[in-house]
C-alpha positions, 0 to 999 in steps of 0.5 A: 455296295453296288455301284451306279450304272453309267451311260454306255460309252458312246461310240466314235461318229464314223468319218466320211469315207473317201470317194473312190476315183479312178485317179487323183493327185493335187492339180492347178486350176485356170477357168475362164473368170479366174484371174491366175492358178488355184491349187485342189485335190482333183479326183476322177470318177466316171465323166466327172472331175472333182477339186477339195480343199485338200486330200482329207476332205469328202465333200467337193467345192467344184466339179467339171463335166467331161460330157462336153468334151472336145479336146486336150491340148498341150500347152508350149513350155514356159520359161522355168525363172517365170512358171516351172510348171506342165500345163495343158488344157481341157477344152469343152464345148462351152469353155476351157479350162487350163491345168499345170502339174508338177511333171510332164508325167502327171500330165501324161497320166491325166491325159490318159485317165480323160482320154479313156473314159470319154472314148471307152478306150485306151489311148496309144499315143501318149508316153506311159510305161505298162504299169500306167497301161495297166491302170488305165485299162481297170479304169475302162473297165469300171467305166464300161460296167458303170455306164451298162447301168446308167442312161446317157443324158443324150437320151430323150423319151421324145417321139421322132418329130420331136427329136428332128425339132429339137436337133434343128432347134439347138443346133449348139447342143449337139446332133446325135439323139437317143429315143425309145424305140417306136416298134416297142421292142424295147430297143431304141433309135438313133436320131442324127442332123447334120449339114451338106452344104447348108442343106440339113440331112436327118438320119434315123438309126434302129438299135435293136436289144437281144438279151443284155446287148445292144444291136446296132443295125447297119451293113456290119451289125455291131454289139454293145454292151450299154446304150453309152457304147451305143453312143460311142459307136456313132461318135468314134466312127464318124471321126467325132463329127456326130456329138451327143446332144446335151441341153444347155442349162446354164441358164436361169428360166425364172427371173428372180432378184434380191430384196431386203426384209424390212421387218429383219433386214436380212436378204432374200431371193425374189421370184415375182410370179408374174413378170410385168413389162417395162411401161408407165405405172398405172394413174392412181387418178381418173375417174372412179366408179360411184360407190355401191348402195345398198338396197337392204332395210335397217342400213344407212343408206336406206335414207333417201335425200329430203324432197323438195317441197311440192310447188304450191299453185299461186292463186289459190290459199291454205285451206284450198291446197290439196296434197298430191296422192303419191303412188301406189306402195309396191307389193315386193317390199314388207314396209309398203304401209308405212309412209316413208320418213321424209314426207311430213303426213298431212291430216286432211279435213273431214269434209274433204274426205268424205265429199266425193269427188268426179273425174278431176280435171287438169289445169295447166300450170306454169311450173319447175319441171322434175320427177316429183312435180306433177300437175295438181287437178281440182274439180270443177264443181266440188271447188265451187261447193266449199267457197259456197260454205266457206261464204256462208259460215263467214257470214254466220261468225259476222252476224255473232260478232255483230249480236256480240257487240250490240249486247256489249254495248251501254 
């Protein structure tokens, strides 16, 4: 009977593997802000100082850049009762950083291993036996072959008035500068600024490529085999009074705060787009703008408000007033026929209609001005027809009343 075929057995997760420094070994650690020692796994490689946990970790939870590098220094020894430890410090040029060992050989390595990445040499004056010697010189050599292949951070695709700027700019960031080079070779120029007596002095080196090789072009040509030597060069032979210039970036450009979520809770980092300045918030108050009316048909606000009633003139009765001709109904708007809705339509008599009016004539009138009163004119001699008519057809309904009642009477 044939079995069931399993799942293939899964295959173990490979573990990290351990980086690869030119030297390790456990290390105490004082920083600027830390109040008392703090004990890591240091591990060097290349111009970085990493600290684990412990020596089984991969990932590092600190590091220190020696690109900044000023010094070492020993600190005096203490009193065995109180601190037992070999201390020594690493000066930067933004900080100091104090370390403590187990011996004054750990120190010595330490010292040696900083010493000869930073200057690409090995150092002669600290107490190693050949054996130590002998490491420190495979570490110089990893570090040369390292940096042929890796651009130093004072290396700035700027022209030369920019290089100038930015040495006079950030005078604290250093004062040696690495460009391309203007002939478009492919070699590169040196850029230095320096003080004579508060008088700044700019200085423009060429460095020439030939094949793999650097060509510093001075009195002595020199050959090197990577820009980072190019920069060594400058620094070693000036007694370390040129530094490489490296742009500070500890500090945040963007401004930015924490601010709670109201719909979770939870905190989150806020960078306002636009940063306002400081001054008295805007007044919710003031004077508003009128609100817009539409002037499209079919809306609400097609409605105009009801017009006053016309003024009626004093002396004269109904029959004799006559409503006033508005204007003539503009050709742009499709309802021009129809009579707007708060005029009341008033039907004329017949006999006013079709009398044919002359020229009217206008009367002064005492009366409320507006953009809706106008003066009323009544002809002269139209007027005095229709009373003419008016009296004869009063005088026709007297003389049937009189014939009514005598034919009423006993």
């Amino acid at each position: 009977m044939a079995t069931a075929l399993g799942p293939p057995p899964r295959a173990p997760k490979p573990k990290g593997a351990q980086p690869s420094h030119y030297h390790e070994s456990y290390l105490e650690k004082k920083g600027p802000r830390d109040l008392d020692y703090r004990k890591f796994w240091a591990g060097l490689q290349g111009l970085t100082l990493y600290f684990y946990n412990s020596n089984r970790d991969v990932q590092h939870v600190e590091k220190l850049d020696l690109g900044t590098f000023v010094k070492l220094k020993d600190e005096p020894l203490r009193e065995i009762h109180r601190d037992p430890g070999t201390h020594f410090s690493l000066v930067l040029r933004n900080q100091e950083v104090k370390f403590k060992v187990e011996s004054l050989e750990s120190r010595e390595m330490w010292k040696g291993f900083i010493l000869t990445v930073v200057e690409l040499q090995v150092p002669s004056n600290l107490t190693l036996l050949p054996g130590h010697l002998y490491m420190l010189a495979e570490a110089l050599a990893k570090e040369e072959a390292r940096r042929a292949l890796v651009t130093p951070p004072c290396f700035l695709k700027v022209s030369r008035l920019e290089a100038q700027l930015l040495l006079e700019r950030y005078p604290d960031c250093g004062n040696l500068l690495l460009r391309p080079s203007g002939d478009g070779g492919g070699g590169v120029s040196v850029t230095t600024r320096q003080l004579l007596n508060g008088t700044p002095v700019v200085r423009h080196y060429k460095v020439n490529l030939e094949g793999p090789r650097y060509i510093i072009d001075v009195e002595e040509p020199f050959s090197c085999g990577s820009l980072d030597a190019v920069v060594n060069y400058f620094v070693s032979n000036t007694n370390k009074a040129l530094v490489p210039f490296l742009l500070d970036e500890d500090y945040e450009k963007v401004l930015g705060y924490v601010d709670s979520n109201k719909e979770n809770g939870e905190s989150v980092w806020v960078a306002p787009s636009v940063p306002t300045a400081p001054g008295p918030p805007p007044t919710t108050g003031g004077s508003k703008k009128p609100p817009v009316v539409s002037t499209k048909p079919g809306g609400a606000s097609d409605k105009l408000p009801p017009l006053p009633p016309m003024p009626r003139p004093p002396d004269q009765d109904d029959e004799n007033y006559v409503i006033p001709i508005g204007d003539a109904s503009d050709p742009k708007y499709e309802n021009g026929d129809v009579a707007p809705p708060c005029r009341p339509v008033t039907a004329k008599p017949k006999k006013l209609a079709e009398a044919k009016f002359p020229k009217p004539l206008t009367v002064p009138k005492s009366e409320p001005k507006g953009p809706l009163n106008r003066k009323m004119a009544f002809p002269a001699t139209g007027l005095a027809d229709v009373r003419a008519e008016l009296e004869e057809k009063l005088q026709r309904r007297r003389a049937l009343e009189q014939q009514a009642g005598h034919s009423g009477g006993p």
